[in-house]
Structure formats: structure tokens, C-alpha cells
VOGU-3710 file (C-alpha; in Angstrom, 3 decimals, decimal comma):
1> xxxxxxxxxx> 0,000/0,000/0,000  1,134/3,277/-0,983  2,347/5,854/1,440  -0,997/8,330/0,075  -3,334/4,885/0,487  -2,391/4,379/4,068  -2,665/8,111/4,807  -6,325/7,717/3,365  -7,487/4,901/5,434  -5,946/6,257/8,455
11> xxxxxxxxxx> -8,332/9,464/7,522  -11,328/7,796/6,503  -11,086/5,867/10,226  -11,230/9,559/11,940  -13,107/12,695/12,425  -9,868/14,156/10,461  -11,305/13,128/7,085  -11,911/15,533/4,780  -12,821/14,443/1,239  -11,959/17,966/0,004
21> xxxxxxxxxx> -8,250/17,601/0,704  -8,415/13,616/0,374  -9,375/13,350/-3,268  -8,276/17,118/-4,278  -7,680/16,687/-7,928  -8,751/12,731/-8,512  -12,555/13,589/-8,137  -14,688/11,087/-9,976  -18,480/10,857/-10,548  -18,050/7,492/-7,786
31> xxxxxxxxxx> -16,310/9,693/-5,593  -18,912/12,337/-5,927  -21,499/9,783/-5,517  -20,131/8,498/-2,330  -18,838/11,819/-0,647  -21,040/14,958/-1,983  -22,476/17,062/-0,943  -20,095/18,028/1,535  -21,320/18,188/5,108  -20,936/21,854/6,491
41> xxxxxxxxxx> -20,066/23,116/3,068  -22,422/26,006/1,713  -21,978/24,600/-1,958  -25,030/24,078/-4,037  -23,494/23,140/-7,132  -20,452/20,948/-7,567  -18,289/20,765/-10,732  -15,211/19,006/-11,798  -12,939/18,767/-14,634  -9,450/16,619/-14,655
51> xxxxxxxxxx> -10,301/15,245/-11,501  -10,749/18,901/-10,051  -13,741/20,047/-8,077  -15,348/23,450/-8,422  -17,682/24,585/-5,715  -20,298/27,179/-6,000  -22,811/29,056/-3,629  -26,302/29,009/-5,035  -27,465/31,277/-7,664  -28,367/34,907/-6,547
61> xxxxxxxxxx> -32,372/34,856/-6,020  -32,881/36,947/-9,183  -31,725/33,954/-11,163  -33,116/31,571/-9,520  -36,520/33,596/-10,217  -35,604/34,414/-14,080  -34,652/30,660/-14,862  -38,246/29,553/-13,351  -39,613/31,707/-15,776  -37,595/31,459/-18,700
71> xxxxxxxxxx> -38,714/27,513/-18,293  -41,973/28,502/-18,295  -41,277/30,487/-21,804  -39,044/27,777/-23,680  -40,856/24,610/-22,634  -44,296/25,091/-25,038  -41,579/24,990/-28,173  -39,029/22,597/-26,645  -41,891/19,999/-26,313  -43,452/20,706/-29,241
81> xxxxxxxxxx> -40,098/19,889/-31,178  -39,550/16,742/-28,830  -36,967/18,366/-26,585  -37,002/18,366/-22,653  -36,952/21,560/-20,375  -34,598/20,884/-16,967  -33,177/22,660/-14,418  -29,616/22,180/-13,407  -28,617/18,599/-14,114  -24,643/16,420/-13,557
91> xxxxxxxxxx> -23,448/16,620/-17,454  -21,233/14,103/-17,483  -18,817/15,503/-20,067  -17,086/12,382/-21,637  -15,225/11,063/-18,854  -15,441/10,221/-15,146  -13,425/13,136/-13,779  -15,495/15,745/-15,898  -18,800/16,665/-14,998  -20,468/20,403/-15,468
101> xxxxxxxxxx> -23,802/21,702/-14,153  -25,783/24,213/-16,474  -28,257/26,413/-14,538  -30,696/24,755/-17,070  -30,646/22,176/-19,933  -32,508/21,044/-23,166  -32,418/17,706/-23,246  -32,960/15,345/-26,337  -34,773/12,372/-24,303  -35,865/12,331/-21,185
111> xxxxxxxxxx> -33,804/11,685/-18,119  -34,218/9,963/-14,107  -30,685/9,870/-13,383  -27,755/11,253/-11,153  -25,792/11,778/-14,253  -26,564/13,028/-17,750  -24,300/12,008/-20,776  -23,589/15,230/-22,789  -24,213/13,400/-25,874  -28,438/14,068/-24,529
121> xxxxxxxxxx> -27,647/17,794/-24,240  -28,853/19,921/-27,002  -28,849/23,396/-25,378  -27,186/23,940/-21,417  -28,364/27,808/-20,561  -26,191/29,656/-17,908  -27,681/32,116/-15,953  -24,410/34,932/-15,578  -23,225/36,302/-11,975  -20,584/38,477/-11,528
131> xxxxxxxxxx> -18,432/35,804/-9,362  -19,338/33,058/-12,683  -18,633/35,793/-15,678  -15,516/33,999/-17,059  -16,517/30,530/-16,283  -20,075/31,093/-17,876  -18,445/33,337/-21,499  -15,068/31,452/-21,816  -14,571/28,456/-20,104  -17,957/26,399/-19,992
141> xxxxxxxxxx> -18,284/27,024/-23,913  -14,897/26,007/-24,831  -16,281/22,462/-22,945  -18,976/22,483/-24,335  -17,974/23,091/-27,997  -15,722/19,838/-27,274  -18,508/17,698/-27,230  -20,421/19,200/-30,135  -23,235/20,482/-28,089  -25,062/22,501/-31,063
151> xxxxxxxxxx> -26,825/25,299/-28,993  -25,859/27,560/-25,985  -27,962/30,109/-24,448  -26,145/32,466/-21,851  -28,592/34,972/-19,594  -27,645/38,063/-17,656  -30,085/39,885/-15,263  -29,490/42,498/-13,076  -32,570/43,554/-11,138  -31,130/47,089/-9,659
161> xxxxxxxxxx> -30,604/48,452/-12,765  -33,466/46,951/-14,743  -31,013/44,897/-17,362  -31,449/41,785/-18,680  -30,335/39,790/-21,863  -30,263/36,996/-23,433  -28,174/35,546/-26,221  -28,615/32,534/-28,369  -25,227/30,990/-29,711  -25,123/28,204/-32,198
171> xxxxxxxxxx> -21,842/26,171/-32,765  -19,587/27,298/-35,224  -16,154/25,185/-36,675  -14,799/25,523/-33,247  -16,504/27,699/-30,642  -20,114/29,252/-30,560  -21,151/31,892/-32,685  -24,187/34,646/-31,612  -26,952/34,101/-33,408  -29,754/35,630/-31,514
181> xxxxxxxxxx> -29,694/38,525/-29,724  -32,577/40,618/-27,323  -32,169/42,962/-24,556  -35,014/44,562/-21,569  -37,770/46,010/-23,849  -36,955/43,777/-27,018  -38,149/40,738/-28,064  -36,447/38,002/-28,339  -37,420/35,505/-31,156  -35,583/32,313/-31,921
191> xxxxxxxxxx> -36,859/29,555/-34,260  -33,958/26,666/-33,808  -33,571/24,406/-31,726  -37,202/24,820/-31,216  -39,456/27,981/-31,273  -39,856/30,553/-28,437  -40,432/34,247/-28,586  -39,648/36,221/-25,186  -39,090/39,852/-24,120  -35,794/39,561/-21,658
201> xxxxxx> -37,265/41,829/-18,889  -39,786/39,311/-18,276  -37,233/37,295/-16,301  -36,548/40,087/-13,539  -38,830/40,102/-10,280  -41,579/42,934/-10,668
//
């Protein structure tokens, strides 16, 4: 047994175990399984990628409120085109150490499961935070693109100041392009993946 093994099974025999520093950078979906969520963590939403785990408080209430209600807007077209309206779901991206939750997700069949192969994923929509900005624009759609997702939807509300948009991307050679566009006020109108016609103010709490 390895000198990292023993120190494990020591740990896991005592109140000194702590799966955060434990399996810090060899997460796995059995891992995650087994050990998450973390008690005493305030994490809603666990991600990992290369065995890493990313940990994230819950969504400010405005879009927790805005993705209710853009679900409520997307899911007469989604199902009429044979698609399924989620919330957040575990996208398992490919491999066992790489798994990313979208704040929603259009799904291609319908799912009961801890874990969702990305191959089911036609459109994950991110609801943007300041503290998520880079993940949500640069990172998530370069991991995304990987796996040929075709669609990305990214949505940005900020209730003080009356913003809100939302932008449709569709995937390009190598990375998503914008292909739909609608601010407060407008109205947003998109006709693939599926049909749905929204104005983006509708998504902040009146």
C-alpha cells in the first residue's frame, strides 16, 4: 500500500477526514457519488474537470426567479419539437473526472438519473453572476464546444438596474457563434432548436 493509500485509510477511520483535501484533484463521478455534498459546506453546485472540483454558492435569487420563468417560456416549443426543459442537471462531459452543471438544460430524451451524458444535451443555458462571468463566457463554452453540443444560451439579469439579456449561440467550426440577440424592452425571437419568442425583462422580479 502506498504511502498516500495508508494516509487515506488512516483518515477515513477519523473525524480528520476531509474528502476535500483527500481526493483534491482525482474527483470522480463514484467519488462524488459516495462523498457529496459536503457536510458543512455552503456549496449548491459541484463541478469538476481533470479530476478537479469546483464549488459554488447558489445562484443569486434573481436567477433563480428568471430561470423559473424562462422555463416557463421555452418549454411550449421545446416539447413541441420533442426536446425536454430541466433545471440544473450532472453533465457528465465524456469522462469520469469531468462533470459540469448548467443552470438549465434542453435535453434530447428524457432523463431519471444522477448523471446526464452530454451526448443528450442539445442546449445547457447559464444564468451569468458576476463571481461566474468567465466561467459562464469562456470556459464552460470552450467544454462544451468539445462535445459538439449545437446550442448555448447564456442569460444576464441584473434587477437594480433593470437589465437583462439573453443571447442565443449556435456552434460554429470551433466555438459558438451569436446568433440571436434581445435585450429589456426587445423581443427576443428564436426559431432553432425549437421555437420561443420572449421579451428579456420578463425574467426580472416585478
Amino acid at each position: 500500500m502506498t504511502t498516500t493509500a495508508i494516509r487515506q485509510a488512516t483518515s477515513m477511520d477519523t473525524d480528520d477526514f476531509d474528502p476535500l483535501v483527500e481526493f483534491y484533484g482525482k474527483w470522480t463521478m463514484e467519488l462524488a457519488e459516495r462523498y457529496l455534498p459536503i457536510p458543512g459546506v455552503p456549496a449548491s453546485k459541484y463541478e469538476c474537470w481533470d479530476g478537479r472540483l469546483y464549488m459554488a454558492p447558489a445562484e443569486a435569487a434573481q436567477n433563480s426567479y428568471g430561470a423559473l420563468k424562462l422555463g416557463r417560456l421555452l418549454m411550449p416549443g421545446a416539447e413541441a419539437a420533442g426536446y425536454y426543459v430541466y433545471g440544473a442537471v450532472n453533465l457528465a462531459m465524456g469522462r469520469p473526472d469531468r462533470w459540469l452543471q448548467p443552470d438549465m438544460t434542453i435535453l434530447r430524451s428524457p432523463e431519471t438519473g444522477t448523471w446526464v451524458a452530454a451526448e443528450n444535451c442539445v442546449m445547457p443555458i447559464e444564468f451569468v453572476s458576476p463571481d461566474s462571468r468567465q466561467r459562464d463566457l469562456i470556459h464552460k463554452p470552450l467544454r462544451y464546444a468539445e462535445l459538439e453540443i449545437p446550442w448555448y444560451m447564456t442569460v444576464e439579469l441584473d434587477n437594480d438596474k433593470g437589465y437583462a439579456i439573453a443571447v442565443l449561440h449556435r456552434l460554429g467550426e470551433v466555438s459558438y457563434v451569436p446568433v440571436v440577440k434581445g435585450l429589456a424592452g426587445q423581443r427576443f425571437e428564436m426559431t432553432v432548436p425549437f421555437e420561443a419568442a420572449f421579451d428579456p425583462g420578463d425574467l426580472l422580479v416585478r
